[in-house]
C-alpha positions as CSV (number, residue, x, y, z in Angstrom):
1,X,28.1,18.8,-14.6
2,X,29.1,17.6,-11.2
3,X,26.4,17.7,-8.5
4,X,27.4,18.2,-4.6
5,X,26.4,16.3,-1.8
6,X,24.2,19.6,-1.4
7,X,22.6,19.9,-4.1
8,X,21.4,16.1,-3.9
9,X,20.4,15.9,-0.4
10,X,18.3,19.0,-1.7
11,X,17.1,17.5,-4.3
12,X,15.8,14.4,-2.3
13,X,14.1,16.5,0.1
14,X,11.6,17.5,-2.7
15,X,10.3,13.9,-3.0
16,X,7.0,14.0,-2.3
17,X,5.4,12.9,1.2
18,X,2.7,10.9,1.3
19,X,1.2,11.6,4.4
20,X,-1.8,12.2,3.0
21,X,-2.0,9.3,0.7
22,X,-5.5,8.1,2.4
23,X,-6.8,9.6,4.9
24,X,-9.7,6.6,5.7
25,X,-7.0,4.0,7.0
26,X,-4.6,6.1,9.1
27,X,-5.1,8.2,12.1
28,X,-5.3,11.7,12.5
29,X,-1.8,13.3,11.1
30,X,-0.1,10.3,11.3
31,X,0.0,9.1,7.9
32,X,3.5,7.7,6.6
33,X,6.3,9.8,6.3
34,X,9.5,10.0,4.3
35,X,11.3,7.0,4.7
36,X,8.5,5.1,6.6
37,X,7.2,1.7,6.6
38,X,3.4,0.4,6.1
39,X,2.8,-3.5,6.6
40,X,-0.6,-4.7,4.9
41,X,-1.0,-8.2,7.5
42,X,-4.1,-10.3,6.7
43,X,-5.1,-13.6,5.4
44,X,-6.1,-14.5,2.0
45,X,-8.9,-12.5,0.7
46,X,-9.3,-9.8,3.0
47,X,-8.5,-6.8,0.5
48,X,-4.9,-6.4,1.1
49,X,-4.0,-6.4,-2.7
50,X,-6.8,-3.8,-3.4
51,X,-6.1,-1.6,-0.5
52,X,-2.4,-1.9,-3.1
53,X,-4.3,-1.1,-6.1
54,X,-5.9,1.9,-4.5
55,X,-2.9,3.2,-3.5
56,X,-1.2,2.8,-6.4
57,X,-3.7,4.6,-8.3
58,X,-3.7,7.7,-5.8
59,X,-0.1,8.3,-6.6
60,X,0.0,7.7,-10.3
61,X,-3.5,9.8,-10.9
62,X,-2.6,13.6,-12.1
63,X,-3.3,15.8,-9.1
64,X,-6.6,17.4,-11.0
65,X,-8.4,13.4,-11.0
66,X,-7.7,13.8,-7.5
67,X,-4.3,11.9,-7.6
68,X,-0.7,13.0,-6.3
69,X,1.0,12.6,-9.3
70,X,4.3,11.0,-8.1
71,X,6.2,7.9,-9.5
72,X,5.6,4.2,-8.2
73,X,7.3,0.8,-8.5
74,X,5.5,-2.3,-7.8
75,X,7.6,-5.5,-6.8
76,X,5.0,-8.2,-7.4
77,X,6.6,-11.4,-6.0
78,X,3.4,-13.5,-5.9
79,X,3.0,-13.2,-9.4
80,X,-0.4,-12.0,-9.0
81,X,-1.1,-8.3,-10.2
82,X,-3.4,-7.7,-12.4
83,X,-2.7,-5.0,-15.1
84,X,-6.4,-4.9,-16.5
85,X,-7.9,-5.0,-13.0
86,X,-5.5,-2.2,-12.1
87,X,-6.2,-0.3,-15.8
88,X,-9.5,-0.9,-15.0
89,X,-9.5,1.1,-11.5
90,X,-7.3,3.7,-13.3
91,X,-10.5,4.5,-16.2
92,X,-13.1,4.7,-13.9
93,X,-11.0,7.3,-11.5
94,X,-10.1,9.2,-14.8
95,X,-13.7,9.1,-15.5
96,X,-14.8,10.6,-12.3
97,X,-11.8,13.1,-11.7
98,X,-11.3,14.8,-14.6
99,X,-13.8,17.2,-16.7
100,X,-15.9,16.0,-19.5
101,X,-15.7,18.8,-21.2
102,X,-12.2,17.9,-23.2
103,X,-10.8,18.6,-26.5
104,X,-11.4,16.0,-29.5
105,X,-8.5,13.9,-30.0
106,X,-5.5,15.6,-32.0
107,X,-3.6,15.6,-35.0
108,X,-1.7,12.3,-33.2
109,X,-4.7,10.6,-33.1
110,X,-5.0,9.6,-29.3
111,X,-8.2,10.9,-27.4
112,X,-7.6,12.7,-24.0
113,X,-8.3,9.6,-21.9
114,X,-5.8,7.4,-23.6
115,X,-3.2,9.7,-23.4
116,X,-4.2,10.5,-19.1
117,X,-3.8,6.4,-19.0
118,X,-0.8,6.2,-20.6
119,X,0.4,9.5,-18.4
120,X,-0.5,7.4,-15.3
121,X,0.9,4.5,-16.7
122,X,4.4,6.1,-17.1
123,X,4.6,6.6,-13.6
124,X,4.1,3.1,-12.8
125,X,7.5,0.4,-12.7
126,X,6.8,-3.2,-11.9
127,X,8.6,-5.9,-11.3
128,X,8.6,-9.2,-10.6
129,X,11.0,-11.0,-8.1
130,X,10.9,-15.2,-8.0
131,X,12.9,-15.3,-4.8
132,X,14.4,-13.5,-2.4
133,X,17.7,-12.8,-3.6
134,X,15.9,-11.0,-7.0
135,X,14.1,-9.2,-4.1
136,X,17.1,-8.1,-2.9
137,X,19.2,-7.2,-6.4
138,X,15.8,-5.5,-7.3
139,X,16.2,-3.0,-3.7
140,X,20.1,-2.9,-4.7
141,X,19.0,-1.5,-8.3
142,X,16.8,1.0,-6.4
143,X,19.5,2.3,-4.2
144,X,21.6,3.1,-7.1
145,X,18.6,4.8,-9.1
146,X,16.8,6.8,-6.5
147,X,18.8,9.3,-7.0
148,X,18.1,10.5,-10.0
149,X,14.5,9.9,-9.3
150,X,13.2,12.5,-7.4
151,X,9.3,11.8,-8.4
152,X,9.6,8.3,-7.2
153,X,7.9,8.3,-4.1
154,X,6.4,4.8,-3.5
155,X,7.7,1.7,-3.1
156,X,5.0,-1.5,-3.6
157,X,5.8,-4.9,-2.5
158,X,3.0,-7.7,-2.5
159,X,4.0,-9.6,-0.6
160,X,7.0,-9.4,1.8
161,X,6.1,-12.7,3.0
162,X,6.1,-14.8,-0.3
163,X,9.4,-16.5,0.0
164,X,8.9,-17.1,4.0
165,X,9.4,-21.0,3.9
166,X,11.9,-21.5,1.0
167,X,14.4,-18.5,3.3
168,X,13.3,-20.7,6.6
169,X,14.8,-23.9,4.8
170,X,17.9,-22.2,2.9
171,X,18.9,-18.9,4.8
172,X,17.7,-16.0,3.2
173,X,19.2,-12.6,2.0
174,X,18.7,-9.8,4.4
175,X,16.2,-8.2,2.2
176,X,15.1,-6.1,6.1
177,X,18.4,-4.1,5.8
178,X,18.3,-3.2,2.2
179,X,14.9,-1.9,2.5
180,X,16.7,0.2,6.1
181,X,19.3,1.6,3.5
182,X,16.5,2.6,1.1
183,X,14.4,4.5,3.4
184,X,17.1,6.1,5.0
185,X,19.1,7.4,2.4
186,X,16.3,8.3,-0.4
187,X,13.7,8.9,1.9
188,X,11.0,6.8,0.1
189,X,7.9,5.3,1.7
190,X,7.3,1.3,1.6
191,X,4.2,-0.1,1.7
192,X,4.0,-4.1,1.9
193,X,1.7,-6.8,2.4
194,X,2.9,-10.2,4.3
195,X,0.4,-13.3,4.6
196,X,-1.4,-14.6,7.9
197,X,0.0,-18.0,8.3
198,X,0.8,-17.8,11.7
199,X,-2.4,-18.4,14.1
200,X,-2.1,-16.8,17.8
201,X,-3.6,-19.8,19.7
202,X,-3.0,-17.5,23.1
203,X,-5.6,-15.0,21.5
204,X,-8.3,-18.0,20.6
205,X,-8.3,-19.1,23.9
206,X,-9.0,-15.5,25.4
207,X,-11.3,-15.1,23.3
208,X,-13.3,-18.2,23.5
209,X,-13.6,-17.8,27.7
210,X,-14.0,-14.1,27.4
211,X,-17.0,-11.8,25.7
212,X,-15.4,-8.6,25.4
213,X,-15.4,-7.3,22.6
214,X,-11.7,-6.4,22.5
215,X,-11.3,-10.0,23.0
216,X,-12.8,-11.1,20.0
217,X,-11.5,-9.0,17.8
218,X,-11.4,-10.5,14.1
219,X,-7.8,-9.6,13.8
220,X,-6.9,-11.0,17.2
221,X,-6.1,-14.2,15.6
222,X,-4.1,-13.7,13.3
223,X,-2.3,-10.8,14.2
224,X,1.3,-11.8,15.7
225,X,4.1,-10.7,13.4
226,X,6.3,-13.8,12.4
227,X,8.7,-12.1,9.8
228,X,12.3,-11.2,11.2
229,X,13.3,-8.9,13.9
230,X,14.7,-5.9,11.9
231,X,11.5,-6.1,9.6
232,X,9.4,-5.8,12.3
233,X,11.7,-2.7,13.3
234,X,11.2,-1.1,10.5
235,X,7.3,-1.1,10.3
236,X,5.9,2.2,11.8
237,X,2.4,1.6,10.2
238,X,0.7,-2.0,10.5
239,X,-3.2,-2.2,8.7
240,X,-4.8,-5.6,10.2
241,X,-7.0,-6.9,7.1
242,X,-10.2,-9.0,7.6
243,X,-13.3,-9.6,6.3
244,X,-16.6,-8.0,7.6
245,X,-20.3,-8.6,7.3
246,X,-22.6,-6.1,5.3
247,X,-23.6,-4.6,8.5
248,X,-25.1,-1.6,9.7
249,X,-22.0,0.6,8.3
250,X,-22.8,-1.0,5.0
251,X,-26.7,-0.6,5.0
252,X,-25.8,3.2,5.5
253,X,-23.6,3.9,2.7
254,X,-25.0,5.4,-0.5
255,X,-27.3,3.6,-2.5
256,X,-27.9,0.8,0.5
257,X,-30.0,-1.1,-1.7
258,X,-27.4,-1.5,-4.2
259,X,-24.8,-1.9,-2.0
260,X,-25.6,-3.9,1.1
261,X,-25.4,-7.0,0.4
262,X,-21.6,-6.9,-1.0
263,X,-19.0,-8.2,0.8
264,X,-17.5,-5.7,3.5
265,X,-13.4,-5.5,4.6
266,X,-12.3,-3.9,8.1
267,X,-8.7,-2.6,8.7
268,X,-7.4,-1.8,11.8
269,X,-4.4,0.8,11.8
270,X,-1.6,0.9,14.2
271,X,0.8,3.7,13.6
272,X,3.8,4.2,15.8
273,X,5.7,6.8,13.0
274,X,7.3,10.0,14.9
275,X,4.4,11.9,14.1
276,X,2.8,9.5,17.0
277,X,4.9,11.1,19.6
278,X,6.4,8.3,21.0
279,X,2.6,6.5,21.6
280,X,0.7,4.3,19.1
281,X,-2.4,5.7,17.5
282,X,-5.1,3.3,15.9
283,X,-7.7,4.0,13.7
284,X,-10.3,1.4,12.4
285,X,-12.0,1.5,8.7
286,X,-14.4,-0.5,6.8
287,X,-14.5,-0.5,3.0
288,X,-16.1,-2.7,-0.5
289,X,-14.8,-3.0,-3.7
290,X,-16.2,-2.2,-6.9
291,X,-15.5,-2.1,-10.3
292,X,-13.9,1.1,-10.3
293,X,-11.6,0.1,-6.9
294,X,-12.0,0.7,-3.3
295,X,-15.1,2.3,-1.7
296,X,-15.0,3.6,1.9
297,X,-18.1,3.2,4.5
């Protein structure tokens, strides 16, 4: 059967929006959109690939664990996720979400929580990209699949930023305008990572002969944009990672004893998506993690 323009445009329109994928990092109703862009900026070690995780499990959690129940694909370029870390997250918010009281397992043999792990796992595609040109064939694959996958809602990249140097040295592929193609057309929401390498010496000396606050912000530093110009035009969220102290925030959390001497992450959110109304909105967070993922404060 033939399907019209019509009938797939309509068809896109139900993917799901993920405005309210979490409502801890974003301001007020501006959470992404379809089609929109969330940068993850930080150095290493300041949560950016468990803020990922948490996400990821958000979407691929059924809707009564307190998930969304949409389909993901992960584009791991640093080689770095962790499938038993991320199964790990993914048990514990079973655990919590869904009701004890479950049926023995059946005449196939698998207990109830295997087959909700296996359920979210299904809705989970990774893959791994060794340079910037797979990057790009991956996107390309995308754009000729979205189509059909109207459930696939998320796109995961950790990092954006990994093959920085080697496309400084050799030219790179325009991976920016792919990624334009992909939110445009299918309507799917990006969220990526990219590394602090880049120190903004102009923001060190301000804050070194100034003691405002503002001034010496712990993302100040670190927090000019170095990737290309039609990247950086197609980020309408950016989350400034950093470490934090287990401050006052942290002694107030739930079981402080227990939990006040971990190590704390801030975020800072700049959002500048059309739900903004032409002015940016910020909203600062502070969270831990656990064994069973991210914890708010």
């Amino acid at each position: 059967m033939t399907e019209t323009g019509a009938q797939l445009f309509a068809r896109l329109d139900a993917r799901r929006c993920l405005t309210d994928i979490e409502a801890h990092l974003f301001p007020e109703d501006c959470g992404p959109r379809h089609g929109e862009v969330v940068e993850l900026h930080g150095l290493e070690g300041t949560g950016k690939t468990e803020l990922l995780y948490h996400l990821l499990c958000r979407c691929v959690l059924p809707v009564e664990a307190g998930g969304m129940g949409v389909e993901v694909v992960f584009v791991d370029s640093d080689y770095s996720l962790d499938m038993l870390r991320l199964v790990t997250i993914l048990e514990n918010r079973l655990a919590a979400g869904l009701s004890t009281g479950r049926p023995e397992a059946g005449s196939s043999g698998v207990c109830p929580e295997e087959a909700a792990l296996r359920s979210c796992l299904s809705r989970l595609l990774v893959v791994h990209c060794g340079s910037s040109s797979q990057l790009l064939l991956t996107l390309h694959y995308l754009d000729t699949s979205l189509s059909s996958r109207p459930g696939l809602s998320l796109l995961l990249i950790d990092s954006i930023s990994a093959f920085y140097w080697l496309d400084r040295c050799g030219g790179g592929e325009s991976v920016a305008r792919q990624e334009d193609k992909l939110t445009k057309d299918y309507r799917i929401t990006v969220f990526a990572t990219s590394h602090a390498i880049r120190r903004n010496y102009k923001n060190v000396a301000s804050s070194s002969s100034s003691s405002s606050s503002s001034s010496s912000s712990p993302y100040s530093e670190y927090e000019q944009p170095y990737l290309c110009r039609p990247w950086q035009r197609l980020v309408t969220h950016r989350l400034l990672c950093s470490r934090g102290m287990a401050g006052a925030n942290m002694a107030s959390a739930t079981c402080a004893d227990k939990h006040s001497k971990k190590q704390s992450f801030n975020v800072r959110c700049t959002s500048s998506s059309s739900s903004s109304r032409g002015t940016k909105a910020h909203k600062s967070s502070s969270f831990y993690v656990t064994d069973g993922g991210v914890v708010f404060v």
